[in-house]
N, C-alpha and C positions, 0 to 999 in steps of 0.2 A: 478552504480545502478540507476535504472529506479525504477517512482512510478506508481500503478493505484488505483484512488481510488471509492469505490464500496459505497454508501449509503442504507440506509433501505429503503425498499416500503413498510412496512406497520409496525407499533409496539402497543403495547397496556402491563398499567399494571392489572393486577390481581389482587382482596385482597380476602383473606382469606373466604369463606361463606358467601359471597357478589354478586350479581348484577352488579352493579356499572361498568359502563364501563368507560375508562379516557384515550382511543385511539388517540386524538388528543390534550392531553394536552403538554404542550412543556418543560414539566419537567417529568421524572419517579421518585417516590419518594418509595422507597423500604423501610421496616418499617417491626418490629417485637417487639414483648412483649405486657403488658396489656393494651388493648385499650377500655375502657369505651364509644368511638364514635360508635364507628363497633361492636366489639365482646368484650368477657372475656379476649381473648387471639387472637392474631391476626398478621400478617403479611402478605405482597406482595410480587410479584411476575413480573417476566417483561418478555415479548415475543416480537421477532421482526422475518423477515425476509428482506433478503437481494438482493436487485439490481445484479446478477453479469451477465449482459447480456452484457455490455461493454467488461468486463473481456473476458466474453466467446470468445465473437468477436475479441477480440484482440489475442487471443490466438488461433484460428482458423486461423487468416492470416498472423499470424506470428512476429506478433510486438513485444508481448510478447513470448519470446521463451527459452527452458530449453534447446536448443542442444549445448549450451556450459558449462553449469554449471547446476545442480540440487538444488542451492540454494535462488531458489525463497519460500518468505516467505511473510505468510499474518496474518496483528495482527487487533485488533481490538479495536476500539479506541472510547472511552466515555471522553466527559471532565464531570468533578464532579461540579457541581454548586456552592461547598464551594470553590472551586481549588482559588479564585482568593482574597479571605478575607482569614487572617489567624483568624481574631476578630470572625468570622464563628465558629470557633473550641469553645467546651465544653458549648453552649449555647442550645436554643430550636428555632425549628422553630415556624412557624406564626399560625401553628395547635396543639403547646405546645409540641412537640415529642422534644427530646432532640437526638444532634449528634449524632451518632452511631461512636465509636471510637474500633480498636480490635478487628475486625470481619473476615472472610472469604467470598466471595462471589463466585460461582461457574457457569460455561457457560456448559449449555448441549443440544444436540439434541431432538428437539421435536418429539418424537416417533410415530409410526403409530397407527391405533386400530388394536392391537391386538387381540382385540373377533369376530371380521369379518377374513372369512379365502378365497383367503387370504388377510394378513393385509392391511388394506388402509390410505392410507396420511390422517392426521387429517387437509384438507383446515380449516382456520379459517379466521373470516373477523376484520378488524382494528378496527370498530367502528364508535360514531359521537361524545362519550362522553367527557367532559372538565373534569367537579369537582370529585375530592375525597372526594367524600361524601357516608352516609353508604345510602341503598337502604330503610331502615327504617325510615328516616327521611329526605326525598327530600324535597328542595325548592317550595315551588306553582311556578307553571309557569316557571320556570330556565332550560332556554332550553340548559345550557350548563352539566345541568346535565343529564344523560340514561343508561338506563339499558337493554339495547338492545347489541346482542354478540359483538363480543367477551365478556367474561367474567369470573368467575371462576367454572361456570356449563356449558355455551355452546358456541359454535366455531360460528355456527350461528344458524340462526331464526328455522332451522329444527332439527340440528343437537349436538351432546351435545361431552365434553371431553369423555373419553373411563374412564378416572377417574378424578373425580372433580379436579380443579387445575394442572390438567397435570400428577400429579404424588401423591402418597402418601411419605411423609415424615414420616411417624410410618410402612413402611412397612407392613401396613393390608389391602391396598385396591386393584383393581384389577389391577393397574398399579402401581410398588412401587418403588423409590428412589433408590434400588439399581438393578435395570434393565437398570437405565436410561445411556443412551452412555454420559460420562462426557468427556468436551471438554477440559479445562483448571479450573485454581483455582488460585484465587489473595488474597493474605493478605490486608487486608489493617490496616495501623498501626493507624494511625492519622484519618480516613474517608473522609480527604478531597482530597486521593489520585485518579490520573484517572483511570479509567477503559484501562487494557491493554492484551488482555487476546490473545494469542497464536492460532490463527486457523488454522497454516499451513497443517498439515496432513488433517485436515477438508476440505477445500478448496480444496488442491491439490485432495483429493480422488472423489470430484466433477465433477472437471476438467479430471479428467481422469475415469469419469463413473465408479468408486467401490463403489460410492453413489450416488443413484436416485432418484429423485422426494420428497428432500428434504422440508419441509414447514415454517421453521424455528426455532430457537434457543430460548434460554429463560437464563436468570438470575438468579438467587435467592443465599440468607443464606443457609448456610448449615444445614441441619433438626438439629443439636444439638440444633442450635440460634432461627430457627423457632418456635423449643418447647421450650422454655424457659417462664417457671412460675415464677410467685413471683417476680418478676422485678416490679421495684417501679414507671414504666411509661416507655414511647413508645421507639425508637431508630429509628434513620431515617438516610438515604444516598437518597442526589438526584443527577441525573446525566440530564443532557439536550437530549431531545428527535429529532426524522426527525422534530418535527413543532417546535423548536424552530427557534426564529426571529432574533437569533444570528448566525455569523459565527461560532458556534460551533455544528455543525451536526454530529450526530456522522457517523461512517462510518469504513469502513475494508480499509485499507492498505497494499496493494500488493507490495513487491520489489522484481523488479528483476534485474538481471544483463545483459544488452545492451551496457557492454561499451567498445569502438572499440579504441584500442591501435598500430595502424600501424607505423610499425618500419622501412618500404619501405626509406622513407629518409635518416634515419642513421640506417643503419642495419653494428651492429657490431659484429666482430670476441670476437669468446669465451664465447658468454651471450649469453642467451635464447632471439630470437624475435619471432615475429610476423607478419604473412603477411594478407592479407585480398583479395577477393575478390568481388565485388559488381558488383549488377545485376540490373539494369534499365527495362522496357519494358514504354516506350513514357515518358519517364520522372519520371515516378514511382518506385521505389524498387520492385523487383518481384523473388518470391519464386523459385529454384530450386525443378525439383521431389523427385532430392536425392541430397544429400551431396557430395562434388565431391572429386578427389583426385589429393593431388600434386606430383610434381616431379622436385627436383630442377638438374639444371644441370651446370657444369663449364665453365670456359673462353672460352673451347675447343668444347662447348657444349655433353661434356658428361654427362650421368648419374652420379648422386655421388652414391657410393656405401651405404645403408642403409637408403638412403632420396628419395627413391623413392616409390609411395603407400602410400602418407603419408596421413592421414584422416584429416577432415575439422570439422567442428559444423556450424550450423547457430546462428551467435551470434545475429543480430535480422533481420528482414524480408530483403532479398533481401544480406544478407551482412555474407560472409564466412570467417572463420579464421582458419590457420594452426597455428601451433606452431610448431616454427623450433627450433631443442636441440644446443648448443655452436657447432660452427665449428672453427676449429685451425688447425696450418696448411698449409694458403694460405699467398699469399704476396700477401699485400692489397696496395692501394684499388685495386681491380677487380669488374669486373661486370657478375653477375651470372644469369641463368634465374630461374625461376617458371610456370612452367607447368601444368596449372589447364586441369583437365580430368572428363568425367563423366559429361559429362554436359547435361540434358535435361530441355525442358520445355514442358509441356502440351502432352508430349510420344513423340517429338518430338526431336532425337539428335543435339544436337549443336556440334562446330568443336573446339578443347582443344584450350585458351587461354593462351597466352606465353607473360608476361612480365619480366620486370629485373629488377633489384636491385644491387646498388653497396657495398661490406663490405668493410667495414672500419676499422681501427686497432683501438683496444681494449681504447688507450689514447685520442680517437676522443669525449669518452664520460665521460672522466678524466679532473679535472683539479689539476696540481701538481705543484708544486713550492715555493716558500720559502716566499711568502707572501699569507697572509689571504686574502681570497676573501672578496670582499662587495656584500651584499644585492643588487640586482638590483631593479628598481622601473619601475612598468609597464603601461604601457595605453593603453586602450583597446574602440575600434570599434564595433559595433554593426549591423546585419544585419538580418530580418525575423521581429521582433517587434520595432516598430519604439517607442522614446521615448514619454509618454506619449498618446501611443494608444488607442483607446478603439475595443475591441475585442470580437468577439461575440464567444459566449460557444459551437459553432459546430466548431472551430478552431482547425488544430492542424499545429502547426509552428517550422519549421528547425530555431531554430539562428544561425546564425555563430557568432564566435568570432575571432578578427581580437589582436591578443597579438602581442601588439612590444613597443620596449623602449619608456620610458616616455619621454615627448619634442620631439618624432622624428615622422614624418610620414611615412621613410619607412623602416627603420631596425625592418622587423617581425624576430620574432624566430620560429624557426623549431619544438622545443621541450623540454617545460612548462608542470612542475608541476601543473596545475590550476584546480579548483573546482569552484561550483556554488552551491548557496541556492534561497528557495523562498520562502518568506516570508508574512503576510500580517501586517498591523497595528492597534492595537488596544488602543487608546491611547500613553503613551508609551511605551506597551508594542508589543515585536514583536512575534506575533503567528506562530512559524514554520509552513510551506505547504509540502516544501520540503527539507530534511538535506544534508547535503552537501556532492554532487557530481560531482565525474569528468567529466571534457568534454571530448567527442567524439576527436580525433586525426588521421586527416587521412593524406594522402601522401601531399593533398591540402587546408586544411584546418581544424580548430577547432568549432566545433558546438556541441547541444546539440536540441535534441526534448522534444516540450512543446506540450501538449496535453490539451486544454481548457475543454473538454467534460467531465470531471472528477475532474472541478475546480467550487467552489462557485464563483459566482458574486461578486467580491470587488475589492479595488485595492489593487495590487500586488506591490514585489520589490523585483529583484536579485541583491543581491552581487557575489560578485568574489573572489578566493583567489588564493594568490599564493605564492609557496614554494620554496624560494631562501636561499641558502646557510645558511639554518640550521634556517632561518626565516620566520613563517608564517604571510604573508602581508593579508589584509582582503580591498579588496574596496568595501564601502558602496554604496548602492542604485544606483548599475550600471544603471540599468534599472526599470521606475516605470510605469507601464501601469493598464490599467482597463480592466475585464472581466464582459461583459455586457451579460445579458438575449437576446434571438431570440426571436421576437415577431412573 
């Protein structure tokens, strides 16, 4: 599994019967109950939209691709401002609001105006505003305070919400809470948990135009918490917004699955393998018009009966996989061929490609015998990010990883269990980037792609792991590089 990650272009929160705009503040602080500052009764509200122009691109050329599996998923990810104090919990904040603990929070689509026919996208604009402050008692001169749109009456300087706040929560106004397309819904038990909210369906129906001209999404309580009278003082959750100054930005996380298992090496009798084929044009991966078909054939070069026509996927840009079912049967080893067919590029036929593969008997991927294996211990090579790099954020880099036994330089192995993470630092704490994934494994090497265009500036650090005989080994801080700003 492969990551992409998507960030906000523009957010802003909302309060309740207010002006107040706080588009560029680098906290959202979402809030309900009796507020004496603002109103009698009072709560926020949060709107964002989202970046997925990378996404798009990547999935147009094929990097990202669903033709071997449909379980690309995209979540959505807030860190919580309290997440890092537990001292945080059951206190007030610095505007006397107390934590919000045992609430619900809910992710919905921002709907269009409905009273124009037909409906039209609600554009709204981010804002310049900083303070949460009410619009009845601005600072003289505090230029980080304004009341200019977005806001919880207009999108922008012409134009207003189709109903105040987006939505009515009592269901009487002319856009009402249970019209609205709800995306997800997270408990939160404690309030200092993150924001994780599920947009896969959302996403994908993007990506595949069964939603258009989307403007973006919005947060909030659920109207029971919105309405809530007679509370003895405020309840507050803050989550960090696109301006804050920390690596914690929030942003959508897309996985998918790119990862290349070729079994050409030791392709063994009786197991399910895998074969691949990859497509260059000057050095680059380059797409097929259509997915091509295999045909495997024997020592004899015969057809085998029921393996031939056999269908392909592009598991990602430029790179085919078959899935070949258990053969039994043969006295191995032998050497077989594979008959890739189908081949165009740009409407133009190519001539079927024919390589071979030896099987091997079923014990080649056994080890039996009357003593317990040991743990092997690994060292590992590094090629595409040199240690200690600094790299600029229009990067996207092939590593290779070169596994072979510890103390030796040239006993590689063929075929490792191995994963990768990537991580950054924050004191001593490590902030996952990326959870832990397998490397790429082909006929000639182990490698993974690293995509800088969808990474924050900081420094990085991959570990490695690896799974030997029923033990998983973890090497720290393989590789520690820097991703630097294009100026």
């Amino acid at each position: 599994m492969s990551i992409n990650n998507s960030y906000f272009s523009r957010n802003n929160t909302i309060i309740y019967n207010d002006l107040t705009n706080t588009g560029r503040n680098p906290v959202t602080e979402l809030y309900y109950g009796e507020d004496g500052i603002v109103n009698p009764r009072g709560f926020s509200r949060f709107i964002f939209d989202i970046d997925l122009s990378l996404l798009i691109e990547k999935v147009n050329n094929g990097i990202v691709s669903t033709g071997c599996t449909s379980a690309m998923t995209h979540t959505l990810n807030m860190t919580n401002t309290s997440y890092f104090d537990k001292d945080f919990l059951n206190t007030s904040t610095s505007q006397g609001r107390y934590r919000a603990t045992s609430f619900d929070l809910f992710l919905f689509r921002i709907p269009p105006n409905n009273s124009t026919i037909p409906p039209t996208p609600q554009i709204w604009d981010e804002g310049v505003g900083y303070d949460f402050i009410s619009a009845n008692t601005p600072i003289p001169n505090d230029k980080n305070y304004s009341d200019r749109p977005s806001n919880w009456s207009a999108i922008t300087t012409i134009d207003t919400w189709e109903e105040p706040g987006i939505y009515s929560n009592t269901n009487s106004g002319s856009f009402n809470y249970n019209s609205l397309q709800v995306i997800d819904t997270q408990h939160f038990e404690f309030g200092d948990e993150n924001i994780d909210f599920d947009m896969t369906n959302e996403i994908n129906s993007i990506l595949n135009g069964s939603i258009t001209t989307p403007v973006g999404w919005g947060i909030a309580y659920l109207p029971q918490v919105e309405s809530l009278s007679g509370t003895t003082g405020t309840y507050s959750v803050g989550f960090f917004t696109r301006h804050t100054q920390t690596f914690y930005e929030p942003y959508l996380q897309t996985n998918y699955n790119d990862l290349i298992e070729d079994d050409r090496n030791m392709f063994v009798l009786g197991k399910v393998n895998k074969l691949y084929l990859y497509v260059y044009e000057d050095g680059d991966f380059k797409n097929l018009d259509f997915d091509p078909f295999v045909e495997l054939r024997d020592t004899s070069c015969t057809a085998i009966p029921g393996l031939t026509g056999l269908t392909t996927c592009r598991r990602s840009k430029g790179v085919y996989e078959v899935i070949i079912p258990p053969l039994i049967g043969y006295k191995t080893p032998c050497t077989f061929t594979d008959v890739w067919s189908n081949l165009f590029i740009n409407g133009l036929p190519l001539p079927n490609i024919t390589n071979e593969f030896t099987i091997y008997p079923l014990y080649k991927s056994l080890q039996i015998g009357t003593l317990s294996q040991d743990p092997s211990i690994y060292g590992f090579d590094f090629y595409g990010i040199k240690q200690d790099e600094k790299i600029l954020n229009t990067d996207i880099r092939k590593v290779g990883v070169i596994i072979k036994k510890a103390y030796t330089t040239n006993q590689l192995l063929l075929k490792v269990k191995a994963s990768y993470r990537i991580y950054v630092k924050e004191g001593s704490t490590e902030v996952q980037v990326q959870d832990w994934t397998k490397i790429n494994r082909t006929p000639n090497e182990y490698y993974f792609m690293f995509d800088t265009r969808d990474k924050i500036p900081n420094e990085y650090f991959i570990d490695i792991k690896v799974l030997s005989s029923g033990e998983v080994n973890t090497y720290k801080k393989q590789i520690k590089f820097q991703i630097v700003n294009k100026k």
